[in-house]
C-alpha positions as CSV (number, residue, x, y, z in Angstrom):
1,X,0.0,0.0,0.0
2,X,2.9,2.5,1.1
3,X,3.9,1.6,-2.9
4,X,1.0,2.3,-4.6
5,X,1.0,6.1,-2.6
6,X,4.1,6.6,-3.0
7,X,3.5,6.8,-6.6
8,X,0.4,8.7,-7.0
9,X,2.2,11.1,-4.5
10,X,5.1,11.0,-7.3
11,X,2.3,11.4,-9.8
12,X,0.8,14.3,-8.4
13,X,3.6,16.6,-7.9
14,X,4.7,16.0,-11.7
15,X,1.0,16.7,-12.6
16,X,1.3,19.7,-10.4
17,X,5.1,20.9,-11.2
18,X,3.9,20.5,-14.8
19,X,3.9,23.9,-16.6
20,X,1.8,24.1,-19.8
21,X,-0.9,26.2,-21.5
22,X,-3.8,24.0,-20.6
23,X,-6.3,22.9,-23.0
24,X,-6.9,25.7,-25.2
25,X,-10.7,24.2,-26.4
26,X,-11.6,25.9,-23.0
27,X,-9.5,29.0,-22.4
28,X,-12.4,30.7,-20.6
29,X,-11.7,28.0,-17.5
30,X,-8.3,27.4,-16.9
31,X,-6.9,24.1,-15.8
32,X,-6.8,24.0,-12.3
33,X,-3.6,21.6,-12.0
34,X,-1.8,22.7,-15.1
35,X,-1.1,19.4,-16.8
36,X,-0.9,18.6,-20.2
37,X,-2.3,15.5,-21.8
38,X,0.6,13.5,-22.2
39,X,0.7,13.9,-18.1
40,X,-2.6,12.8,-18.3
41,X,-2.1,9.6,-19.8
42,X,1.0,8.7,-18.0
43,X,-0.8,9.4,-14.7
44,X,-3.9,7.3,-15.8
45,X,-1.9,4.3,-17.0
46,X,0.2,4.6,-13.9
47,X,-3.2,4.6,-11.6
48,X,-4.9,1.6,-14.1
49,X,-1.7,-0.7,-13.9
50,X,-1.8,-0.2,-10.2
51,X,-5.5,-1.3,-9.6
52,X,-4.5,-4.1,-12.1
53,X,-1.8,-5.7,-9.9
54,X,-3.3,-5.0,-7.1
55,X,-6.3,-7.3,-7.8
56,X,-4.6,-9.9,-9.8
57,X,-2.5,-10.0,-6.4
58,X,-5.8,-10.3,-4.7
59,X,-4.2,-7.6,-1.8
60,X,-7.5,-5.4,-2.1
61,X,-8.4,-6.6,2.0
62,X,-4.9,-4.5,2.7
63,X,-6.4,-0.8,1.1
64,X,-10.0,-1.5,2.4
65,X,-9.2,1.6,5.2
66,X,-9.0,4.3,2.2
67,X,-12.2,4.7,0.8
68,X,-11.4,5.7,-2.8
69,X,-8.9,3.0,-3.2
70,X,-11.4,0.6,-2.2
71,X,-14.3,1.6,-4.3
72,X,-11.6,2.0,-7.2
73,X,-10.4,-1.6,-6.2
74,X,-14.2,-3.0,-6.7
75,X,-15.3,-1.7,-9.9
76,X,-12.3,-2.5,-11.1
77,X,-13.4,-6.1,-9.9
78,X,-17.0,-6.1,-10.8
79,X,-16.1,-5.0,-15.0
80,X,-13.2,-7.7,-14.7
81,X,-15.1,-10.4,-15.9
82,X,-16.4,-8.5,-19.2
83,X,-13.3,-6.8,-19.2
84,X,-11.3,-10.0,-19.6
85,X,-7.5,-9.4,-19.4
86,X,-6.4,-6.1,-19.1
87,X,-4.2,-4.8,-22.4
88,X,-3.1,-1.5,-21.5
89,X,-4.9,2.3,-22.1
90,X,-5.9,3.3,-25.9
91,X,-6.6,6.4,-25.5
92,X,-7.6,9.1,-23.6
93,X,-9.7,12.9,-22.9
94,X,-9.1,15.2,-20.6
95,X,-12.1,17.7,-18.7
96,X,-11.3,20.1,-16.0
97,X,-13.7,22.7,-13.8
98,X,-13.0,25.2,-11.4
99,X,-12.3,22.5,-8.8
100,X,-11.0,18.9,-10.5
101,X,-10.3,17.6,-13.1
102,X,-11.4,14.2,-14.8
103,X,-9.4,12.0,-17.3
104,X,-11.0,9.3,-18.7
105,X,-9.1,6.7,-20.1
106,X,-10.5,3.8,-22.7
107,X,-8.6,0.6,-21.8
108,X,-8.5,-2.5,-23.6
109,X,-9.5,-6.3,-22.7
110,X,-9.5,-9.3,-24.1
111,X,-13.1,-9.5,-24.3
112,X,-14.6,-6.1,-23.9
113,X,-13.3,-2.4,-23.5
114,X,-13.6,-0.4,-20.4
115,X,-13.6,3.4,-19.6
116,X,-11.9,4.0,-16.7
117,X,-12.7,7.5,-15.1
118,X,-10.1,9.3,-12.8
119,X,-11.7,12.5,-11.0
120,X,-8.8,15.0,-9.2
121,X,-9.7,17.8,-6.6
122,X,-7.5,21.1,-7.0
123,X,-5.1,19.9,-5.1
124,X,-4.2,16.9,-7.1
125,X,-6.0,14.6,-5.1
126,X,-7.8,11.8,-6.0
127,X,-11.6,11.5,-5.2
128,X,-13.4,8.8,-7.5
129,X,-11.8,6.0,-9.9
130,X,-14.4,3.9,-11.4
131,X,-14.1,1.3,-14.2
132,X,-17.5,1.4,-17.1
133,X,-17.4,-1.6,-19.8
134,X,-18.5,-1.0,-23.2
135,X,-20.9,-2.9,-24.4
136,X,-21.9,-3.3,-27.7
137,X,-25.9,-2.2,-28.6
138,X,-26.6,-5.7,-29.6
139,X,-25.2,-6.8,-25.9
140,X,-27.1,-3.6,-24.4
141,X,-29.9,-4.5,-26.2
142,X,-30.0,-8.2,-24.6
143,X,-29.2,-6.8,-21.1
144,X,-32.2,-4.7,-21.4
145,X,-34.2,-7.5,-22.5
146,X,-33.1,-9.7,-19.8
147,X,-33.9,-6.6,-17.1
148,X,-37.4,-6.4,-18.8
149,X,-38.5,-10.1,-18.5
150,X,-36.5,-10.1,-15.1
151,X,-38.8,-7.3,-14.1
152,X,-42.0,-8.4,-15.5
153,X,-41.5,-12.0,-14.0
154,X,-41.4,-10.3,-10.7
155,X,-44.2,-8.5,-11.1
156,X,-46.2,-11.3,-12.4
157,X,-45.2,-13.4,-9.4
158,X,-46.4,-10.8,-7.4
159,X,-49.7,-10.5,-8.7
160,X,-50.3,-14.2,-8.4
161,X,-49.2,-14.1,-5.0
162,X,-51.6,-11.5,-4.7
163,X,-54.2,-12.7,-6.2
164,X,-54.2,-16.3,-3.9
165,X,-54.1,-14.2,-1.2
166,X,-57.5,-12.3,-2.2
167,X,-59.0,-15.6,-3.0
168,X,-58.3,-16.7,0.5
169,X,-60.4,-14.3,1.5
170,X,-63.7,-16.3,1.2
171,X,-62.4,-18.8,3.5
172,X,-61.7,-16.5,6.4
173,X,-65.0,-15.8,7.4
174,X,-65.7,-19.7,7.4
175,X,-62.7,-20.4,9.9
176,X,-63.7,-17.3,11.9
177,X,-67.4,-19.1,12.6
178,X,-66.5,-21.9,13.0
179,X,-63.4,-20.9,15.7
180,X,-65.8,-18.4,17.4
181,X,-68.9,-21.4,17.3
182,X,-66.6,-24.1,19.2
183,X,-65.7,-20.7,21.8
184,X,-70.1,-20.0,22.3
185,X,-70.4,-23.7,22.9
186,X,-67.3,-24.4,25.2
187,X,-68.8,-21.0,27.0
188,X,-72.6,-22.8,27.3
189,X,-71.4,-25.9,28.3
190,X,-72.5,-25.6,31.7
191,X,-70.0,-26.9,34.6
192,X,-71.3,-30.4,36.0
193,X,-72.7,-30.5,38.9
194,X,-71.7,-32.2,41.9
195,X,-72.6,-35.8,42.3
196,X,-74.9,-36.6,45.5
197,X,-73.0,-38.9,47.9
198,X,-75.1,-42.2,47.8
199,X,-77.8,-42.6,50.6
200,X,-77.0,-45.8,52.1
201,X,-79.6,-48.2,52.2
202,X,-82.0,-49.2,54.6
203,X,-81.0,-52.1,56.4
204,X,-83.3,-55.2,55.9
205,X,-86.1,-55.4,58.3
206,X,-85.5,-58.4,60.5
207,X,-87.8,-61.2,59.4
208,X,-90.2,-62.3,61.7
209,X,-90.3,-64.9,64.1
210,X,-91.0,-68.5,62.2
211,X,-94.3,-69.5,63.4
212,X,-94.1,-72.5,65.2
213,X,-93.9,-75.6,63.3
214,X,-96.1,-76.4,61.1
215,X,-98.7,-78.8,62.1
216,X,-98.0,-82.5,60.9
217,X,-101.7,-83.7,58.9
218,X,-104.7,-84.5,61.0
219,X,-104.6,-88.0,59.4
220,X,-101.1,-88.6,61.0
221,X,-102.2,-86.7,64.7
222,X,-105.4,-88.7,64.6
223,X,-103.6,-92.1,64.4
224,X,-101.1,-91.2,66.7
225,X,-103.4,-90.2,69.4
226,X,-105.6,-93.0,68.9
227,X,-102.6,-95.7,69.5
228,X,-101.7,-93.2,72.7
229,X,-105.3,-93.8,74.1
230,X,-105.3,-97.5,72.9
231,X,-101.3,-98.0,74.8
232,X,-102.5,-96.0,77.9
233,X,-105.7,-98.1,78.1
234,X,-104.8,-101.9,76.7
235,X,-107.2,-102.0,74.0
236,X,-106.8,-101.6,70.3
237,X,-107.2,-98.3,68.6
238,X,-109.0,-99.9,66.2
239,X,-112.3,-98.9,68.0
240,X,-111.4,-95.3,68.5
241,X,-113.4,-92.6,66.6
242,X,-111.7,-89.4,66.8
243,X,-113.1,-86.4,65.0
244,X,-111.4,-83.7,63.4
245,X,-109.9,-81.0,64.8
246,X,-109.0,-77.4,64.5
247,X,-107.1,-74.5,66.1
248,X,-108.5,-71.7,67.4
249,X,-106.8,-69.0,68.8
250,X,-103.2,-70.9,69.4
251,X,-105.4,-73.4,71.6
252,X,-106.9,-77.1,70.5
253,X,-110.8,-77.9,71.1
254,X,-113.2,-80.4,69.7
255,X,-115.3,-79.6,66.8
């Protein structure tokens, strides 16, 4: 880096030291540095060559604190690949002001050609390089192309995008219902109630004493209080006659 300023600092004092008439096309405005062109073009081929080696070098990271190197440095990169290999200046012009002075200087590449455009304060100093490739109309004329089918694309997409997004529209009241239906009902829903404890049931009334035994048949009773009477006596109960019998109020009487 200390180099490459070294020798526009070099280059500036001859452009500045240089005593000529200035460009007599304009004699109404005179040349605020005093160079000639053949000072021109040796500065400008001294500047391109520079910006050359140092991007073939790849050392542009190292002049990334000085702003106009830098953005010299990158257009010099982004017209490279048009530009192909750089050749070397073919000519140039020079334009001056009150306050700078601009050379611009038509280099040549392998593929295209590139104007490269070197603005100088008063002082010598330098305040813009940038690099411009020509381009053919035919090449222009396709670039434009592309940038119009680029652009309309974009728009198109847009529009479709638009578009589904306006057809969607139908739906949302749908999805709105139905999100705001499934709320109302949650909300009506009532809370359920508490279940009753279970009453525990009765306990079984106790069932009631058994009635005494049930009476064996009057045939039976009959014969067996006819062979009591007939064992108590010593006869046979054949010749008993014993009528029925029935119970009335929990006591036993005759018919």
């Amino acid at each position: 880096m200390k180099k490459f300023l070294i020798v526009l600092g070099m280059l500036t004092c001859l452009l500045g030291t240089t005593a000529c008439t200035g460009n007599q096309e304009d004699a109404a405005t005179p040349n605020p540095l005093q160079i000639d062109d053949e000072s021109a073009l040796a500065y400008a081929q001294q500047v391109i060559d520079a910006i050359d080696q140092i991007v073939v070098a790849g050392l542009t990271d190292q002049y990334a604190s000085d702003a106009v190197l830098s953005a010299a440095l990158t257009s010099w990169e982004s017209a490279a690949p048009d530009l192909g290999t750089y050749q070397g200046v073919k000519e140039h012009t020079m334009t001056w002001d009150e306050d700078s002075v601009t050379i611009d200087a038509t280099i040549d590449g392998t593929d295209h050609d590139a104007v490269v455009t070197i603005v100088l304060d008063s002082q010598g100093n330098l305040t813009s390089i940038t690099t411009n490739v020509s381009l053919t109309m035919g090449e222009l004329m396709t670039n434009a192309a592309l940038n119009t089918l680029l652009g309309m694309g974009t728009v198109f997409i847009v529009l479709i995008l638009i578009s589904l997004v306006i057809s969607a529209f139908r739906y949302i009241p749908a999805i709105q219902e139905k999100f705001s239906g499934r709320k109302k009902k949650e909300k009506k829903e009532p809370a359920p109630k508490p279940v009753p404890a279970p009453v525990p049931a009765a306990a079984p009334a106790p069932a009631p004493a058994l009635q005494a035994e049930a009476q064996p048949d009057d045939g039976e009773l009959v014969a067996v209080i006819a062979a009591a009477i007939a064992a108590s006596e010593g006869t046979s109960p054949e010749g008993f006659v014993v009528r029925s019998i029935r119970r009335r109020g929990g006591r036993w009487k005759n018919a």
